[in-house]
mmCIF file of the C-alpha atoms, coordinates in Angstrom:
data_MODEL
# 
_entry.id   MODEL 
# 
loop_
_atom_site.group_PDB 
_atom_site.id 
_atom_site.type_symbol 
_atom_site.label_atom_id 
_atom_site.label_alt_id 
_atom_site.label_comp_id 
_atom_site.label_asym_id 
_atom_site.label_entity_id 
_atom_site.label_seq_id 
_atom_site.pdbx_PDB_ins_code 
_atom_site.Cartn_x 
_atom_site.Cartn_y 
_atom_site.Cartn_z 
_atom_site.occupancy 
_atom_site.B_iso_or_equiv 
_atom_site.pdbx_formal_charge 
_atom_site.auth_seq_id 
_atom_site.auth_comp_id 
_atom_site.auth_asym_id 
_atom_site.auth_atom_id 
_atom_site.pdbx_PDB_model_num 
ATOM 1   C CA . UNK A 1 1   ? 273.159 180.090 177.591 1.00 0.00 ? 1   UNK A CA 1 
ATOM 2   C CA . UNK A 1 2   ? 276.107 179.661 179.624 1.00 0.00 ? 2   UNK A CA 1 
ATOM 3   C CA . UNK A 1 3   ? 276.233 177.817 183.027 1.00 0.00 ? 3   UNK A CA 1 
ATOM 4   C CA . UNK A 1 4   ? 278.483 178.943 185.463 1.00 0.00 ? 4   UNK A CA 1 
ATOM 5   C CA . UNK A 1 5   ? 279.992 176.692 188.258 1.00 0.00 ? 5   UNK A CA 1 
ATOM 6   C CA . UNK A 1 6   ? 279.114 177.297 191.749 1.00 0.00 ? 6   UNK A CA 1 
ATOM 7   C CA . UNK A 1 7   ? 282.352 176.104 193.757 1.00 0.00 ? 7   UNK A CA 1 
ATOM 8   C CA . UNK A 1 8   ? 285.702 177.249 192.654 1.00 0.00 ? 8   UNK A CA 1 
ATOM 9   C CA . UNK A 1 9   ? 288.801 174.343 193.168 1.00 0.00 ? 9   UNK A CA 1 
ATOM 10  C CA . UNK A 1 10  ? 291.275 175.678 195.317 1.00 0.00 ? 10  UNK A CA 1 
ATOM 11  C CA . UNK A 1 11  ? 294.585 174.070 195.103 1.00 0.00 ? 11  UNK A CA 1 
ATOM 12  C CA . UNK A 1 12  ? 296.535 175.013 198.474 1.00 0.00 ? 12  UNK A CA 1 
ATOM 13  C CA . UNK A 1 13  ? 296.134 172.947 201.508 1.00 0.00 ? 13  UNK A CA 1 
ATOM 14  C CA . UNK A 1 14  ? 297.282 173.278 205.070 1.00 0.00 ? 14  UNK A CA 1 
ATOM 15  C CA . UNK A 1 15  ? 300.125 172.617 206.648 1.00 0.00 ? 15  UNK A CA 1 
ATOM 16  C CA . UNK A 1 16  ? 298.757 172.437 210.183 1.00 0.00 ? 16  UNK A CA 1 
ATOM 17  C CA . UNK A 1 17  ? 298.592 168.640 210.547 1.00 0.00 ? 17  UNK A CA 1 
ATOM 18  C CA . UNK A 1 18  ? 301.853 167.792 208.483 1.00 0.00 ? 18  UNK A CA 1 
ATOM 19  C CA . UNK A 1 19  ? 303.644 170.006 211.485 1.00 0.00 ? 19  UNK A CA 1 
ATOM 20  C CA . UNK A 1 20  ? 301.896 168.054 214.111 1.00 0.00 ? 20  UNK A CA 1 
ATOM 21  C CA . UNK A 1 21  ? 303.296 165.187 212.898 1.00 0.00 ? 21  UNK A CA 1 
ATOM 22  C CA . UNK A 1 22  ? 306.784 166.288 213.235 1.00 0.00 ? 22  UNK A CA 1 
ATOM 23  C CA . UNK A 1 23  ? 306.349 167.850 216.289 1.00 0.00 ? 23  UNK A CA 1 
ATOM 24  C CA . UNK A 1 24  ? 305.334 164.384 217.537 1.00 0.00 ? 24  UNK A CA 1 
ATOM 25  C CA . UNK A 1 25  ? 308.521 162.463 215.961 1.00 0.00 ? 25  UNK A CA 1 
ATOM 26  C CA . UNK A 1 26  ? 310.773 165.268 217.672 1.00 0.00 ? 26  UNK A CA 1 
ATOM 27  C CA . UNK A 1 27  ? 309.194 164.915 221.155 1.00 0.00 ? 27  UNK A CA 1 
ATOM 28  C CA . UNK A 1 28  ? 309.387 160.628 220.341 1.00 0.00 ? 28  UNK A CA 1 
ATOM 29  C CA . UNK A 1 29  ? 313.055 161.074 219.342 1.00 0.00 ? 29  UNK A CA 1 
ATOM 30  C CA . UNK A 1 30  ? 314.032 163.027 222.329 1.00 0.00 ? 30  UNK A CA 1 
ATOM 31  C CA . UNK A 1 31  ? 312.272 160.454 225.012 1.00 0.00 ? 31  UNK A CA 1 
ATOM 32  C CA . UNK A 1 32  ? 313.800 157.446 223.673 1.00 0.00 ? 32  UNK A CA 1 
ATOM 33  C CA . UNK A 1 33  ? 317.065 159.166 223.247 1.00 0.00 ? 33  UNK A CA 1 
ATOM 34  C CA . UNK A 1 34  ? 317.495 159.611 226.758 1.00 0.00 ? 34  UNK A CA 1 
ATOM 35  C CA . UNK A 1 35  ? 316.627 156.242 227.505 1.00 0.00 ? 35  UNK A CA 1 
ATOM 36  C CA . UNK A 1 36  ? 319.600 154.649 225.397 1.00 0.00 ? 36  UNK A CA 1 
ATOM 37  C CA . UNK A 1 37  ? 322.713 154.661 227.769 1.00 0.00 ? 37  UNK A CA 1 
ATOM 38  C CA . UNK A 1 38  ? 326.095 152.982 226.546 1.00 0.00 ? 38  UNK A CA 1 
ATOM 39  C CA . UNK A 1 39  ? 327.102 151.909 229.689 1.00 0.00 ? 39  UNK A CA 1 
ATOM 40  C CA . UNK A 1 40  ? 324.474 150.658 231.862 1.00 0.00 ? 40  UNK A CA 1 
ATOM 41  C CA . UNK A 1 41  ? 326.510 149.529 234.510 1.00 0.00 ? 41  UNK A CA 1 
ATOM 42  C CA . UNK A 1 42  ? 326.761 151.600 237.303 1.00 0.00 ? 42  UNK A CA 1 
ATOM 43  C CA . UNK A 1 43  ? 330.427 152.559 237.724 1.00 0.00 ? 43  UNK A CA 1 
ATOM 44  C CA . UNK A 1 44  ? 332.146 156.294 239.314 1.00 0.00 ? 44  UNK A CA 1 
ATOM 45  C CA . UNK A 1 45  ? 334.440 156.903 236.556 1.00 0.00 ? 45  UNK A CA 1 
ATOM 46  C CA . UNK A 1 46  ? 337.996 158.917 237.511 1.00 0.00 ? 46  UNK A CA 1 
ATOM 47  C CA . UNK A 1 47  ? 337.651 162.718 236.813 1.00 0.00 ? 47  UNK A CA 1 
ATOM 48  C CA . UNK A 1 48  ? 339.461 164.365 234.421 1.00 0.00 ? 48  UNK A CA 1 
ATOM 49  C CA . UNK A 1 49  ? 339.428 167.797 232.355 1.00 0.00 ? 49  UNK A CA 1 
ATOM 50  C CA . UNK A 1 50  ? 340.746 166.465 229.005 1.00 0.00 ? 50  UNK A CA 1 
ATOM 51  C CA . UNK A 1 51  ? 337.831 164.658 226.954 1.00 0.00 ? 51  UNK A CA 1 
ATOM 52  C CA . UNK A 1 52  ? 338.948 162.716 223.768 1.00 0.00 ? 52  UNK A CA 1 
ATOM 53  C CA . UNK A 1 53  ? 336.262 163.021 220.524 1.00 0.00 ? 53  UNK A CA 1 
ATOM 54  C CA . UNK A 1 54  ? 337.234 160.064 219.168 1.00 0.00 ? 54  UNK A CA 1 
ATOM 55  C CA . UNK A 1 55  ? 334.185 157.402 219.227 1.00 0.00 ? 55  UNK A CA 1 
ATOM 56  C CA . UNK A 1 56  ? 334.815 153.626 220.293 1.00 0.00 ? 56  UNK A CA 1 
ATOM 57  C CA . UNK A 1 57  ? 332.840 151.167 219.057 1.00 0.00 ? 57  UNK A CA 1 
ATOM 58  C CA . UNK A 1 58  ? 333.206 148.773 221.704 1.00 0.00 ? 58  UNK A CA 1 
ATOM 59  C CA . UNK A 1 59  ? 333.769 149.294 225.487 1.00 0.00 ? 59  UNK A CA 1 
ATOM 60  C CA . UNK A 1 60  ? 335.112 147.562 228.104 1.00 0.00 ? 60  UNK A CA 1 
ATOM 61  C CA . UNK A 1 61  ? 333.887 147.922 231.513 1.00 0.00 ? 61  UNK A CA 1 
ATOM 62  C CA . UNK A 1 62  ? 335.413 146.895 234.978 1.00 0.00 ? 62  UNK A CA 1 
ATOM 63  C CA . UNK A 1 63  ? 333.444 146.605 238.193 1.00 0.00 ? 63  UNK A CA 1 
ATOM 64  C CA . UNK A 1 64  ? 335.188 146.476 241.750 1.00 0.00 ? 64  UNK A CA 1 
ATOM 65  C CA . UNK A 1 65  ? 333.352 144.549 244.054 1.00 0.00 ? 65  UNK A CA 1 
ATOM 66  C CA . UNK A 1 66  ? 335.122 145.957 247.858 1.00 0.00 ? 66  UNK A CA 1 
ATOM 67  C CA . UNK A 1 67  ? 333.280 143.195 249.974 1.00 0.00 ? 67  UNK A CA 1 
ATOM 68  C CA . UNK A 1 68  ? 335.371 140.261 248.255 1.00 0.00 ? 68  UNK A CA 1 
ATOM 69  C CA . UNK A 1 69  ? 338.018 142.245 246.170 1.00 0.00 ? 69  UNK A CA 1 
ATOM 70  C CA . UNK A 1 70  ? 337.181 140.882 243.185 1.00 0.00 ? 70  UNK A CA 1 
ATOM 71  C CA . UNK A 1 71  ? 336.372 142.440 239.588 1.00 0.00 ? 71  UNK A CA 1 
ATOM 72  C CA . UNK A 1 72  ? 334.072 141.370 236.766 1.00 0.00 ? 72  UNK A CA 1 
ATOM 73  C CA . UNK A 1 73  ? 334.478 142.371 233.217 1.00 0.00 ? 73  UNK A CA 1 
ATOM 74  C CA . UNK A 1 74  ? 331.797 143.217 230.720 1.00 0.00 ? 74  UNK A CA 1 
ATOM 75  C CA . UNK A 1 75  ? 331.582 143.957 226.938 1.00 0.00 ? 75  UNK A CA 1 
ATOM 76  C CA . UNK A 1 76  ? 329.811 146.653 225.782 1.00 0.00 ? 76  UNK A CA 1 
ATOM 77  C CA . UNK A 1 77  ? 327.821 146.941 229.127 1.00 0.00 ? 77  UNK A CA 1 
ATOM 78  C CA . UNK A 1 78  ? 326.346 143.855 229.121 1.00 0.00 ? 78  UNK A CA 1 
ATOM 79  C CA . UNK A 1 79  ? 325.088 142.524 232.402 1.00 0.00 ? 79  UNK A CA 1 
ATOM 80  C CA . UNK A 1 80  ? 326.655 138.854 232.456 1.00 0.00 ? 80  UNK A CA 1 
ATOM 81  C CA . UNK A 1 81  ? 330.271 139.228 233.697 1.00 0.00 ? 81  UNK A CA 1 
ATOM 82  C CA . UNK A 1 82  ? 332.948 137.921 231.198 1.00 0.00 ? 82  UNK A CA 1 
ATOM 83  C CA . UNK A 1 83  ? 335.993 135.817 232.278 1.00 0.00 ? 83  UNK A CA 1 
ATOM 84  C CA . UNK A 1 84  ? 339.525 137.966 231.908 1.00 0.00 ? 84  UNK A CA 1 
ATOM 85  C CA . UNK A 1 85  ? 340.729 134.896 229.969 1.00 0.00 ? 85  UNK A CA 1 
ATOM 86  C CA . UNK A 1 86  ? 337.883 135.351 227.305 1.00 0.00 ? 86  UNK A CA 1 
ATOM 87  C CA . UNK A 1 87  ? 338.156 139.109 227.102 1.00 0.00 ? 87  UNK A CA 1 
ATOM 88  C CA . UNK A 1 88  ? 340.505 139.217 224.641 1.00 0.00 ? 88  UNK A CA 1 
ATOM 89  C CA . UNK A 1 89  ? 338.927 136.829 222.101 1.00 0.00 ? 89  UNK A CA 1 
ATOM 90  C CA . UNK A 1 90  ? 335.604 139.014 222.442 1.00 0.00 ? 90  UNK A CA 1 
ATOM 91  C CA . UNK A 1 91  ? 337.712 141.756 221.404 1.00 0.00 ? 91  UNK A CA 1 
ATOM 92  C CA . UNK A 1 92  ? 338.871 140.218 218.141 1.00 0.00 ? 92  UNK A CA 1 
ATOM 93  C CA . UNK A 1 93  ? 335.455 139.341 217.502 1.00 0.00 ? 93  UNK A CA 1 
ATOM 94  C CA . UNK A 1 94  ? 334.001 142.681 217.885 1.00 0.00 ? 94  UNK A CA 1 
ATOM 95  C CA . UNK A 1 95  ? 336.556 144.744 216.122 1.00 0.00 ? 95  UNK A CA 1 
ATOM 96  C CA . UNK A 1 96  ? 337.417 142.383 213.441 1.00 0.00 ? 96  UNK A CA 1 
ATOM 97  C CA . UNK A 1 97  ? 335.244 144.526 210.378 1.00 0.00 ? 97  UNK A CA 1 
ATOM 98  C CA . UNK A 1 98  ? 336.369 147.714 211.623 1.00 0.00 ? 98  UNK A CA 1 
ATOM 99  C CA . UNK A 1 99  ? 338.769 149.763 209.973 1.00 0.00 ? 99  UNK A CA 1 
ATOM 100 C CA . UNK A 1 100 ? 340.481 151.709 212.569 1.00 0.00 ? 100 UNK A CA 1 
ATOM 101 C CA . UNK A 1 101 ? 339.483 149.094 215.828 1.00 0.00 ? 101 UNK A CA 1 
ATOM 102 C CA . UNK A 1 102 ? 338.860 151.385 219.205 1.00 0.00 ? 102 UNK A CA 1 
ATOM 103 C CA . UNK A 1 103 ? 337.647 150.439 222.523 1.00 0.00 ? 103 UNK A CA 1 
ATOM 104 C CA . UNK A 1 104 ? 336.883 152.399 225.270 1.00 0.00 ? 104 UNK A CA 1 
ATOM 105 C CA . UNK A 1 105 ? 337.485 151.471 229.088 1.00 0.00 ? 105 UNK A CA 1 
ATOM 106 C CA . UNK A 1 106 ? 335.251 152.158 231.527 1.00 0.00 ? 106 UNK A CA 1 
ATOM 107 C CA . UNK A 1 107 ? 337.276 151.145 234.606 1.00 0.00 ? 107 UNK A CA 1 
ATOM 108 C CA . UNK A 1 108 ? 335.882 152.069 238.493 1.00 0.00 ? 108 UNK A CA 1 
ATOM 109 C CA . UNK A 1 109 ? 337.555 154.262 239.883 1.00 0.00 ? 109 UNK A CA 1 
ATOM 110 C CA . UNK A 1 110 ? 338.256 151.777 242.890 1.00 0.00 ? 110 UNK A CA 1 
ATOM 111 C CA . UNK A 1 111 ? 339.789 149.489 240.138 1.00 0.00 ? 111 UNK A CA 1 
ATOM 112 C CA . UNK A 1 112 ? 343.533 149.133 240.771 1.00 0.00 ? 112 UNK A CA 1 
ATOM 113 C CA . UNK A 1 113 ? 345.518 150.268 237.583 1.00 0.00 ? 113 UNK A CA 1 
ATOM 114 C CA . UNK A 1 114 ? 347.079 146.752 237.250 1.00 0.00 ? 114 UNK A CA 1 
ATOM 115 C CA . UNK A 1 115 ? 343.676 145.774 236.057 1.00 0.00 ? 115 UNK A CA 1 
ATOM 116 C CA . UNK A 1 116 ? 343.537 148.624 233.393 1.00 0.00 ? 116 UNK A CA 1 
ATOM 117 C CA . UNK A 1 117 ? 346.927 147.815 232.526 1.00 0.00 ? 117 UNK A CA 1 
ATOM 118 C CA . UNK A 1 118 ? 346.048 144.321 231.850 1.00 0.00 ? 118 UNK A CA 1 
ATOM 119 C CA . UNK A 1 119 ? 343.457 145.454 229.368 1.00 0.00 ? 119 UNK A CA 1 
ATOM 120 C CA . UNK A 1 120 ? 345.617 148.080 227.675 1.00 0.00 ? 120 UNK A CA 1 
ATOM 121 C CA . UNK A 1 121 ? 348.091 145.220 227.031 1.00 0.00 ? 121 UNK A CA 1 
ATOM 122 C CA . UNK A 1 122 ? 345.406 143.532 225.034 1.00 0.00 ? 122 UNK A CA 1 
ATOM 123 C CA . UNK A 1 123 ? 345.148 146.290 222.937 1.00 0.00 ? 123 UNK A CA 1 
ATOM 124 C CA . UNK A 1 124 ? 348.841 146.617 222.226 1.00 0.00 ? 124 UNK A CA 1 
ATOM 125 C CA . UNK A 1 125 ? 348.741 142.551 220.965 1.00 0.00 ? 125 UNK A CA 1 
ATOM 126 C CA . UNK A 1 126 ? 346.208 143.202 218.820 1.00 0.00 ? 126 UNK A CA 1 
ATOM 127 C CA . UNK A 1 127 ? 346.829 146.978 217.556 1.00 0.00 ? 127 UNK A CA 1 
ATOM 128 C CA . UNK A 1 128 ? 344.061 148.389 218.900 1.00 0.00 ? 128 UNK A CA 1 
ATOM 129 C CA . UNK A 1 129 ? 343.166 151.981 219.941 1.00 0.00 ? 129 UNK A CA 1 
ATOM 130 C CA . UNK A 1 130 ? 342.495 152.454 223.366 1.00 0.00 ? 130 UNK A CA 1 
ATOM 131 C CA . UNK A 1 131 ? 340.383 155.563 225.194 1.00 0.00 ? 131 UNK A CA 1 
ATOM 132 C CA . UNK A 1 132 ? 339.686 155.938 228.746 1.00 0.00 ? 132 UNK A CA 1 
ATOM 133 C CA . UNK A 1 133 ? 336.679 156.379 229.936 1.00 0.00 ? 133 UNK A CA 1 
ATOM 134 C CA . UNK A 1 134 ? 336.371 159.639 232.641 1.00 0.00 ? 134 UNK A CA 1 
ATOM 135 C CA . UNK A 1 135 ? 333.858 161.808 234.025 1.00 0.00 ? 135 UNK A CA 1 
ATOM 136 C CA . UNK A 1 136 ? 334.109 165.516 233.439 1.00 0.00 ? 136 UNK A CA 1 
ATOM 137 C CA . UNK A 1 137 ? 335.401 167.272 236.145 1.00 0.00 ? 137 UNK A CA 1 
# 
């Protein structure tokens, strides 16, 4: 006598839930991707048409304070203010592993060009790449 099975094994499965996960890691990705910002500090950059592709590794930023005409320098957009006298060490020490060492300035645009220039010569000591940061027009 032969027995005959009841339930047949059926080998596909859905996709449904394997496409809500990846719908969730996309809409994860694109929240906290807005939320990273390279330079936090708040600075109007000079306008300008031309925009450079070239990505820096490290920045340099320079705040104008009006009220008591004085500027602080930051690395990488850190909030504590960096001494002019140190910048330059920082520099070395951030761009010492890299193989083609860029920085980018991100200089107000209240910031006389003395103080850019200063920075630039840094860069020319030390062989170093130098972009400048601007807003598209």
């Amino acid at each position: 006598m032969a027995i005959k099975r009841t339930t047949k094994v059926d080998s596909s499965f859905s996709m449904s839930s394997m496409t809500d996960i990846v719908f969730l890691l996309l809409i994860f990705f694109l929240v906290t991707s807005t939320l990273v910002n390279p330079n936090a500090l708040k600075l109007l950059l000079p306008k300008s048409t031309g925009q450079v592709s070239a990505k820096a590794t490290v920045s340099v930023s320079i705040k104008h304070y009006r009220d008591t005409d004085t500027f602080s320098y930051h690395i990488n957009g850190d909030q504590t203010p960096i001494r002019f006298d140190r910048i330059e060490d920082a520099l070395i020490e951030e761009l010492q592993a890299e193989e083609d060492p860029t920085f980018s300035i991100y200089a107000d645009e209240t910031v006389p060009i003395k103080e850019v220039v200063q920075i630039m010569n840094i860069a020319k000591r030390n062989h170093y790449k130098v972009i400048m940061a601007t807003s598209p027009e």
